[in-house]
N, C-alpha and C positions, 0 to 999 in steps of 0.2 A: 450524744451521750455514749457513745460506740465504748471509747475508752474506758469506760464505767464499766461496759460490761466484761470487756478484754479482763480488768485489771481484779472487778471479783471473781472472776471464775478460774482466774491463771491461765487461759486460752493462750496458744502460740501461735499468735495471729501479726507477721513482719511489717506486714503493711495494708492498710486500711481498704479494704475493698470500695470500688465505686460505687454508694447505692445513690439510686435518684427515683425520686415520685416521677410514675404514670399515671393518665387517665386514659378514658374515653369515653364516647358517646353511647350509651346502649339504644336498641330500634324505638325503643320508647321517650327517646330525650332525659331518661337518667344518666347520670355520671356513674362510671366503678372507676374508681383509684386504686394503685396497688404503689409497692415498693421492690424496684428490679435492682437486683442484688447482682454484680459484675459485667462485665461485656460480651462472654460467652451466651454461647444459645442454652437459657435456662435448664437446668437439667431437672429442679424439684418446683413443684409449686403446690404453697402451703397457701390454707384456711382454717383459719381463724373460728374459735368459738362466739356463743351469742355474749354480750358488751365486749369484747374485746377488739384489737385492730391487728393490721400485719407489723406491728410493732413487737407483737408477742409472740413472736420468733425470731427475733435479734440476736441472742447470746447461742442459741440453733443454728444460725446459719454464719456466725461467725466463727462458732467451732467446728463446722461441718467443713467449711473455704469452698462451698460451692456457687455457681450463678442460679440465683433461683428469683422465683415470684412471691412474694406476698402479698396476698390483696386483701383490702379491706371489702366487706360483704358490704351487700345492699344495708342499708341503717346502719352501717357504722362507720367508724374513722370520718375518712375525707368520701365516701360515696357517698351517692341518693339516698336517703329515705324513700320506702315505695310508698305511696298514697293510698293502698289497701292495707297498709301493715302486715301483710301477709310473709312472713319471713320462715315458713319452713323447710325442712331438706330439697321436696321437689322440686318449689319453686325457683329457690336460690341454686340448684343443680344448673341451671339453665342459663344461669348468667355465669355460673363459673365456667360452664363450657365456653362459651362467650370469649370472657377470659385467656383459658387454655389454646385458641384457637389464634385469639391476638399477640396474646404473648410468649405462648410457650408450646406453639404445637409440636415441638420434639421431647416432650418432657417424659421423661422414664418413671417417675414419682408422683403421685399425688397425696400429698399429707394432710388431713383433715382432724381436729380435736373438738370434741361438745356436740354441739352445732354443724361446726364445719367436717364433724368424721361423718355425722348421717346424711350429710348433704355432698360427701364423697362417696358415700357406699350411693346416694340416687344417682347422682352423676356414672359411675361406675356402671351402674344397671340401662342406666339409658344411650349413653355412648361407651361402650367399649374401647372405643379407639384412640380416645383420650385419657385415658387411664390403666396405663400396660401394670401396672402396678398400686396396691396404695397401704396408706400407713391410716390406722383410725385411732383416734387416743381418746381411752378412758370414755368411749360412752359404746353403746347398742342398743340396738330397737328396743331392746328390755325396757330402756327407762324410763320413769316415773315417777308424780311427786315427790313419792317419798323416800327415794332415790338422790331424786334432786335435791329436795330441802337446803340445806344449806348452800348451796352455789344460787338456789330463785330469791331465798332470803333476801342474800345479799343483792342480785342485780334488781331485783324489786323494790330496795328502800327510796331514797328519798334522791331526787333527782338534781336540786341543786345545794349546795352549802355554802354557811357563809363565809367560810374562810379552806385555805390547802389544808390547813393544819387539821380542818376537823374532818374534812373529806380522806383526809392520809391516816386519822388515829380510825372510824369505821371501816378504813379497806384494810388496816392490820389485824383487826378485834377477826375481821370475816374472813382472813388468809394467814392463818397459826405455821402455815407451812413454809412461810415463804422469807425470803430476808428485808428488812423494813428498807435498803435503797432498792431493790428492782421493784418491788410496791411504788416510792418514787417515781422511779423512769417509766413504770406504768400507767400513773396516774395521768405524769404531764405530757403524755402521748395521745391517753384515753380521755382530759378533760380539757376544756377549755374555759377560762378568765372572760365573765361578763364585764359591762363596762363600770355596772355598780361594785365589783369588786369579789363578787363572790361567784365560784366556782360551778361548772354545771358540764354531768358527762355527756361522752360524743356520741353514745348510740340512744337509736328510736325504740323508747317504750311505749308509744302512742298502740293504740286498738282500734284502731280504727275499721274493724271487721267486726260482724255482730257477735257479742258475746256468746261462747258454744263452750258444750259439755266435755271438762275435760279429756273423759272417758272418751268420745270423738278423737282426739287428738293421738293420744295414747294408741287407740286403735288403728289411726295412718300410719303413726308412727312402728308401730307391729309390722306393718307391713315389707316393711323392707327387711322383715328378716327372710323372707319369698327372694327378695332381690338379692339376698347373700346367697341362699341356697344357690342362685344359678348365675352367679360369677365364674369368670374361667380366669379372672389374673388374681395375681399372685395377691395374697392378705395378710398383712400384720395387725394382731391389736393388741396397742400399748395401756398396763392397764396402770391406774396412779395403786400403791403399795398399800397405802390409808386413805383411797379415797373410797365413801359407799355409793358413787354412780354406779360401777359394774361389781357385778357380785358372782358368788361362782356357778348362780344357774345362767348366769349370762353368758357367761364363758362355755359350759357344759351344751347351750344352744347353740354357741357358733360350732361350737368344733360338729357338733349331730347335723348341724345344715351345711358346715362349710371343710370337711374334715380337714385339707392340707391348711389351713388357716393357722398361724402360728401364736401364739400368744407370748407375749412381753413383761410379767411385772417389776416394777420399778419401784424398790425400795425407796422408803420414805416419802416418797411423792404422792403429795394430794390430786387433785381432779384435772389442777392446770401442770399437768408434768414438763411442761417447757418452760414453766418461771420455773418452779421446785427443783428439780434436775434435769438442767437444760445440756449439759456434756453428758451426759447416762442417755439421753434421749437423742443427740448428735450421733456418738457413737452408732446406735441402733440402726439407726435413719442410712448413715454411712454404709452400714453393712448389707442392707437393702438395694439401694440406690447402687452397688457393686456387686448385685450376686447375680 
């Protein structure tokens, strides 16, 4: 569906770059898959928020013309589900390094959004060496419920449906920002066709950890603003223009922990600023990945 994205976005893109699915084995006998984008030695490698996959940087990196990684995290796309459910920044830092190691140890970039910016600010704090740079979009340690609300809403409802159509009209009611065909190209990337006929998405909502007090979570999650404090590579954060994930004491925090830390807003863009304005967020990314 490449051409799809070429053809809405007006991208000047001559000829269609090579992408092809990878995998591998992690030490634990899970699978991580990604999507390696040209024949060059990757130069960015992107992560992906929670429900999403490394499909949701497609019209990103075809406006960028770079060779890069997209991988799909532990529970989602085409990777493992982990058996403890345990999907937060630190842990998941660890298999991106993983990643970064397999596929992209010269990579100058590391781009992270949601999920995948806090599990690149972990990443960042625990190896350095793998992340000379990184890009975090639209989220910070700040966040919370009520923050989130509307993005947990939505990846919280109802897991399978019984037809595209009604799985396609709740993913437009819950994405006002967005155009109803890249909700498409998202969908049938993010869902898959049971044999009864009705639809069911690709990542792991299972809990399989004992139920803990939000206020816990929030609080590891705080944590890593310790870890931005005492970063030494360079920092971007892209913030969505109308989204209320980051707000401006969140910004007001990085910059008092992180001062050369630069900050990004992207008009009209809600939370997922690479479906919303994915050439506004190319561009960016470009000027990063070159300075």
């Amino acid at each position: 569906m490449f051409g799809e994205n070429i053809a809405e976005y007006a991208l000047n893109v001559a000829t269609l770059p090579k992408v092809q699915r990878v995998s591998m084995k992690l030490s634990d006998g899970r699978t991580m898959s990604a999507l390696q984008w040209g024949t060059d030695t990757p130069e960015v490698l992107f992560v992906h928020g929670s429900a999403q996959n490394a499909h949701t940087w497609d019209t990103v990196i075809l406006a960028m013309g770079v060779s890069a990684i997209a991988i799909d995290m532990p529970g989602h796309g085409h990777s493992s589900w982990r058996s403890d459910g345990n999907y937060e920044p630190a842990v998941l830092a660890r298999d991106v390094a993983t990643a970064i190691e397999t596929w992209a140890p010269k990579a100058k970039l590391i781009v992270g959004m949601s999920l995948g910016g806090l599990t690149t600010v972990a990443l960042a704090g625990a190896r350095p060496d793998l992340a000379p740079r990184i890009v975090v979009v639209d989220i910070t340690p700040g966040v919370n419920s009520q923050k989130s609300k509307a993005i947990t809403d939505f990846v919280n409802g109802p897991q399978t449906f019984a037809s595209f159509e009604e799985l396609l009209a709740r993913t437009i009611e819950h994405n006002p920002t967005r155009t109803q065909s890249s909700l498409r190209r998202g969908i049938l990337h993010n869902a898959k066709q049971l044999e009864d006929g009705s639809w069911q998405w690709r990542y792991d909502r299972s809990t399989h950890a004992p139920v803990e007090d939000a206020a816990k979570k929030v609080e590891r999650l705080s944590a890593l603003w310790g870890v931005i404090e005492n970063l030494k590579c360079q920092m971007l954060l892209v913030r969505g223009g109308v989204s209320p994930v980051v707000d401006d004491a969140d910004v007001a925090e990085l910059q008092r922990r992180k001062p050369d830390a630069e900050v990004l807003v992207v008009d009209g863009a809600g939370h997922s600023v690479q479906g919303d304005r994915p050439v506004e967020l190319a561009t960016a990314l470009t000027r990063i990945l070159q300075s």
